[in-house]
C-alpha positions as CSV (number, residue, x, y, z in Angstrom):
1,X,8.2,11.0,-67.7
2,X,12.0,10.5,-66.9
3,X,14.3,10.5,-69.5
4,X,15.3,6.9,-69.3
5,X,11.3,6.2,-69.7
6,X,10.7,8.8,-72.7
7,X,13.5,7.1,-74.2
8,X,12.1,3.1,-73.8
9,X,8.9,4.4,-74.9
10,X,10.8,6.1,-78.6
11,X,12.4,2.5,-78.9
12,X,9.0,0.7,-78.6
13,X,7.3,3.6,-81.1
14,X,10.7,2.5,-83.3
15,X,10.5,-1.3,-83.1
16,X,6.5,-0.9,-83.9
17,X,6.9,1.0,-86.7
18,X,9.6,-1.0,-88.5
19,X,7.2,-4.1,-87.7
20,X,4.2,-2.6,-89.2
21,X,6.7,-1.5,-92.2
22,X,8.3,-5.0,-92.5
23,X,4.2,-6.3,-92.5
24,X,3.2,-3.8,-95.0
25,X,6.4,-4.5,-97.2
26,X,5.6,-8.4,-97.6
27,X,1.8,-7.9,-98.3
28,X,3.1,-5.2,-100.9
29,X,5.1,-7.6,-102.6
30,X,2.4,-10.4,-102.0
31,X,-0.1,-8.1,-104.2
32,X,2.9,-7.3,-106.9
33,X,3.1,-11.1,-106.9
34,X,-0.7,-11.7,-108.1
35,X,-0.8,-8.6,-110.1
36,X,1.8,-9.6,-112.2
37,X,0.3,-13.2,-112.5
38,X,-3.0,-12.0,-113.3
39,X,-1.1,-9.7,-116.0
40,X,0.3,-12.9,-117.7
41,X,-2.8,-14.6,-117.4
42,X,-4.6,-11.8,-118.8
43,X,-1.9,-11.6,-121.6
44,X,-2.6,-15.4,-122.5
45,X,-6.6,-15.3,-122.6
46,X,-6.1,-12.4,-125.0
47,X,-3.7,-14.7,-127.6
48,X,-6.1,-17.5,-127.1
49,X,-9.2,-15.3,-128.3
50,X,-7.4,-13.2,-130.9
51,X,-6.3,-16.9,-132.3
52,X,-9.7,-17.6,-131.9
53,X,-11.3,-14.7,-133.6
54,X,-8.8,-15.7,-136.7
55,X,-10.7,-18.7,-136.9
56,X,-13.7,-17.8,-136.8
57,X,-15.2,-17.1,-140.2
58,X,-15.8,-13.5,-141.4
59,X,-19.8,-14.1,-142.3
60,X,-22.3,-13.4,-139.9
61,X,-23.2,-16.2,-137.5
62,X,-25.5,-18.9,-138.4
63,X,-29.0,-18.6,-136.2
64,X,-29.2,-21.0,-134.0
65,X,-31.0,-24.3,-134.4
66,X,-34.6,-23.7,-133.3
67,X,-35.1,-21.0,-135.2
């Protein structure tokens, strides 16, 4: 391989590689993105059952009705 040709193929390995970092970037921040939603979702079903649990009497559950 000629010089000029080794150095066309180190652009293409270059250009490549920042495309494949650029992809892997925006599905990184994509998964930050629902992690942190999930987070806040996560944070508001555990308000809505400790709100819940206050509720809730302290005695032991009534049985059911067919019983």
């Amino acid at each position: 391989m000629t010089s000029p040709d080794m150095i066309a193929e180190l652009e293409r390995r270059i250009a490549e590689q920042e495309r494949v970092i650029a992809d892997l970037n925006e599905m990184v921040v994509a998964q930050w993105r629902k992690i942190d939603g999930l987070e806040r979702r996560l944070g508001e079903l555990r308000e809505e059952f400790d709100a819940a649990s206050r509720l809730r009497s302290d005695g032991p559950e009534p049985p059911p009705p067919h019983y």
